[in-house]
C-alpha positions, -999 to 999 in steps of 0.1 A, spaced: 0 0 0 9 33 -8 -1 64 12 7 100 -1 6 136 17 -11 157 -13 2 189 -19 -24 218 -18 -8 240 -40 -3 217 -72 -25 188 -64 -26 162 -95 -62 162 -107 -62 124 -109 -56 124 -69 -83 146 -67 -109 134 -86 -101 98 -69 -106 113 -34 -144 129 -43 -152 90 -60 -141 76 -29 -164 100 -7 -195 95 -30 -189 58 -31 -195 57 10 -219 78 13 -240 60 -13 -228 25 -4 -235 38 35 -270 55 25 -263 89 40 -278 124 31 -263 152 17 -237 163 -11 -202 146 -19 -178 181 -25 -173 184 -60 -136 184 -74 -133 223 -75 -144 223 -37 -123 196 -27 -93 216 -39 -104 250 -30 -110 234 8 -73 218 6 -63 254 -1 -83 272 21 -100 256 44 -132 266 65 -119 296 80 -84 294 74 -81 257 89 -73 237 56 -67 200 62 -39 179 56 -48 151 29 -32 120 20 -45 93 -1 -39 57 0 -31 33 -32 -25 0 -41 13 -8 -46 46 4 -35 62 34 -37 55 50 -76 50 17 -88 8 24 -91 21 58 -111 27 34 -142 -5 8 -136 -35 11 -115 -33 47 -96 -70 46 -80 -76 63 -47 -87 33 -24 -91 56 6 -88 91 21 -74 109 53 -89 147 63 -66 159 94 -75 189 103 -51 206 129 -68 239 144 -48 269 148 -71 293 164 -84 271 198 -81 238 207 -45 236 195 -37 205 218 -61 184 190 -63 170 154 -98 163 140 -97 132 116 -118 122 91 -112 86 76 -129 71 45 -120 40 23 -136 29 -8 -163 4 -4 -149 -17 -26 -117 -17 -9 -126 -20 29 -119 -47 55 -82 -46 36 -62 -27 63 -64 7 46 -84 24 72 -55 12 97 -29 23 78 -44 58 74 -48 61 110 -16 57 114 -3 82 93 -33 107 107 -11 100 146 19 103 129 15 135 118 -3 148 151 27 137 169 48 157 154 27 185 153 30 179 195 -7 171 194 -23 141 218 -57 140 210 -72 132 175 -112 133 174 -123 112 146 -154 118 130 -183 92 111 -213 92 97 -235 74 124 -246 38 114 -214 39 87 -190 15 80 -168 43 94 -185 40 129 -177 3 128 -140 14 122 -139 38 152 -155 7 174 -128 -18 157 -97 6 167 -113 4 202 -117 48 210 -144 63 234 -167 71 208 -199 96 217 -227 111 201 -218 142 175 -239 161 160 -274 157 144 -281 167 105 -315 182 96 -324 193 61 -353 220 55 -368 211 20 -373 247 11 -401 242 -17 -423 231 7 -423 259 33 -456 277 46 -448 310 38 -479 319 53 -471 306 87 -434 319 85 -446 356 78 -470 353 110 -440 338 132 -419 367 118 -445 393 126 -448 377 162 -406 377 168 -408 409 152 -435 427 174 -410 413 207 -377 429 189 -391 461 177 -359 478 195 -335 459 169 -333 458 125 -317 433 102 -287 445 85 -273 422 60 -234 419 60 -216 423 25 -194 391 15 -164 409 25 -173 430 59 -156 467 64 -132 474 88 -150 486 111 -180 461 118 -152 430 122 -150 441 161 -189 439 164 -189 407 143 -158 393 168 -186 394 194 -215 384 183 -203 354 167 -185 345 198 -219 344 219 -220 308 199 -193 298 230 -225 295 254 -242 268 235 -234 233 247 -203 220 238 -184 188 231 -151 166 233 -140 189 201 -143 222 216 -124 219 252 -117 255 250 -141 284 239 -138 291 204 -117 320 194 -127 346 170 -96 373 159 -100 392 132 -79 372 107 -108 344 111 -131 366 102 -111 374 70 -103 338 66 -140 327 68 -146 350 41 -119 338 17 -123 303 27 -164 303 17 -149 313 -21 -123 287 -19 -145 263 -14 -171 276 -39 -200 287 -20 -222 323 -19 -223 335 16 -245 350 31 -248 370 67 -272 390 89 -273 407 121 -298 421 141 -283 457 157 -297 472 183 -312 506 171 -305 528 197 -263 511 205 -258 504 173 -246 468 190 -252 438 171 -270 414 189 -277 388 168 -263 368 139 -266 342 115 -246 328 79 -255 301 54 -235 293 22 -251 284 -12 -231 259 -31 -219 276 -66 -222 249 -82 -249 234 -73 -274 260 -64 -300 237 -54 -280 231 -19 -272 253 8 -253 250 42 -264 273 75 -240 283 99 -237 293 128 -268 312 146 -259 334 178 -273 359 201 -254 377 229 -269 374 265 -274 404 271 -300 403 242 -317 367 244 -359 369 251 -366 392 221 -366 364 197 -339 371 176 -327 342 163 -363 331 148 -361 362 137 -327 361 117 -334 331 101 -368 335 88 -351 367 75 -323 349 61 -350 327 42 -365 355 31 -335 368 14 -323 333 1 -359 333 -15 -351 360 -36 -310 360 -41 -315 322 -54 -345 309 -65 -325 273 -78 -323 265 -38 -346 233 -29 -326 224 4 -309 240 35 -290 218 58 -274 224 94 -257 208 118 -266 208 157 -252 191 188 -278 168 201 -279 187 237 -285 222 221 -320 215 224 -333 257 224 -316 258 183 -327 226 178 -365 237 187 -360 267 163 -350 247 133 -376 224 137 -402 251 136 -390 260 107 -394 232 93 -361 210 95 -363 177 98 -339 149 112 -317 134 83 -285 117 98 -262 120 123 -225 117 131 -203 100 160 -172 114 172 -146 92 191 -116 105 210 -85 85 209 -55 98 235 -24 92 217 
């Protein structure tokens, strides 16, 4: 077997384009929802990342050495490290997929070795390892023997089949208890001077429940700000954000994102969805994201689904999405391995 580091910078298409076919041939063969990245994404995410956190991928082949270069060079299976540099710096977050036609073969081993490898000599000891629950890839994490949990839940909002009449009167009601407070929407690239603002509303996300991958709050400087910007071109998606400011302060209170795949305009992901203390009980968040649908509605009439993640125990967002109409989909285990 043959297990190469890619290089982000001039990754061989071949490499590329064997990685996405090995992550649509699991989620298919393992019946879970959602969109396989396309090839540009891929790329643009190995260059970028999501907000500025690129991960490290290597690929594994059949064969020695460049002996596959020469004869059969298909990607039998993937490793996504991710190793954050803005919090939780004593981690690596690992993602682990091998072709179904290739599994039960030692691949998945092998690339969890290199994924320890390389956190080790990053002076890392703990490397969460994500998998779609029910997978094959959850039966990996129980074979390697790690403390695996819960992660989070997927739900998908099938937005051709929204009650617009029942969203306007939910948005008049959230409306009539935050008439102190307007939605602003937040150009693709934010001016200088609203990135402080935007620092601390999107950092009010560190009071929702957490998990084994965030032991310490998440940090927001500036440069992620920037970085989430670049990083939602690299990957190809449109993104789009609003706050809710406080009239009279000019604070901003509240905020939500989503990204619209370019590609694929049928598809969109939300973000995160945060309201500082200070301003909770006016119903802000409702009101953001029935503002944000609003807006989707008319910026891109292709879209037919909006998907989101949430942690099982953030039961308040999870109520929200729900009445708006998302609807359970999948989920995802995380396990924890100490090495």
């Amino acid at each position: 077997m043959d297990i190469r580091w890619l290089d982000p910078a001039t990754p061989d298409r071949r490499d590329i384009g064997g990685a996405v076919a090995v992550l649509e041939a699991a989620r298919v063969a393992d019946g879970q929802p959602g969109l396989t990245p396309t090839v540009t994404g891929f790329a643009g995410a190995m260059r970028t990342g999501w907000e500025g956190d690129p991960p490290f991928v290597a690929v594994a082949f059949d064969g020695d050495d460049d002996a596959d270069r020469d004869g059969d060079r298909r990607v039998r299976g993937l490793l996504e490290l991710t190793l954050p540099t803005w919090d939780n710096r004593a981690q690596g977050i690992a993602e682990i997929t091998v072709d179904p036609l290739s599994r039960r073969r030692g691949i998945g081993r092998a690339l969890y070795a290199v994924a320890v490898e390389r956190l080790r000599s990053a002076g890392r000891s703990v490397l969460i390892l994500n998998a779609p629950g029910g997978s094959a890839g959850e039966r990996f994490l129980d074979a390697l023997g790690v403390e695996i949990e819960p992660g989070d839940q997927l739900r998908h909002q099938d937005v051709t089949a929204l009650d617009w009449a029942v969203l306007n009167d939910l948005y008049a009601d959230a409306a009539a208890h935050a008439a102190d407070y307007e939605i602003r929407e937040i150009p693709p690239e934010a001016p200088d001077d609203m990135v402080a603002e935007l620092i601390a509303v999107i950092s009010a996300v560190n009071d929702a429940p957490t998990d084994v991958r965030h032991a310490e709050p998440d940090q927001y400087p500036p440069e992620r700000i920037r970085a989430y910007e670049a990083g939602e071109v690299g990957i190809g998606r449109i993104g789009y954000r609003l706050v809710a400011v406080h009239v009279r302060t000019g604070t901003f209170a509240g905020y939500t994102g989503v990204g619209v795949d370019a590609e694929r305009p049928w598809y969109a992901t939300q973000y995160i969805t945060s309201v500082r203390a200070e301003h909770r009980g006016h119903r802000l968040g409702l009101l953001l994201k029935i503002a944000m649908m609003r807006l989707l509605r008319d910026r891109e009439p292709a879209l037919r689904t909006v998907s989101t993640w949430n942690s099982p125990d953030n039961v308040r967002m999870i109520a929200v999405n729900e009445t708006l109409d998302y609807r359970l989909v999948g989920d995802r285990v995380t396990g924890v391995a100490q090495v």
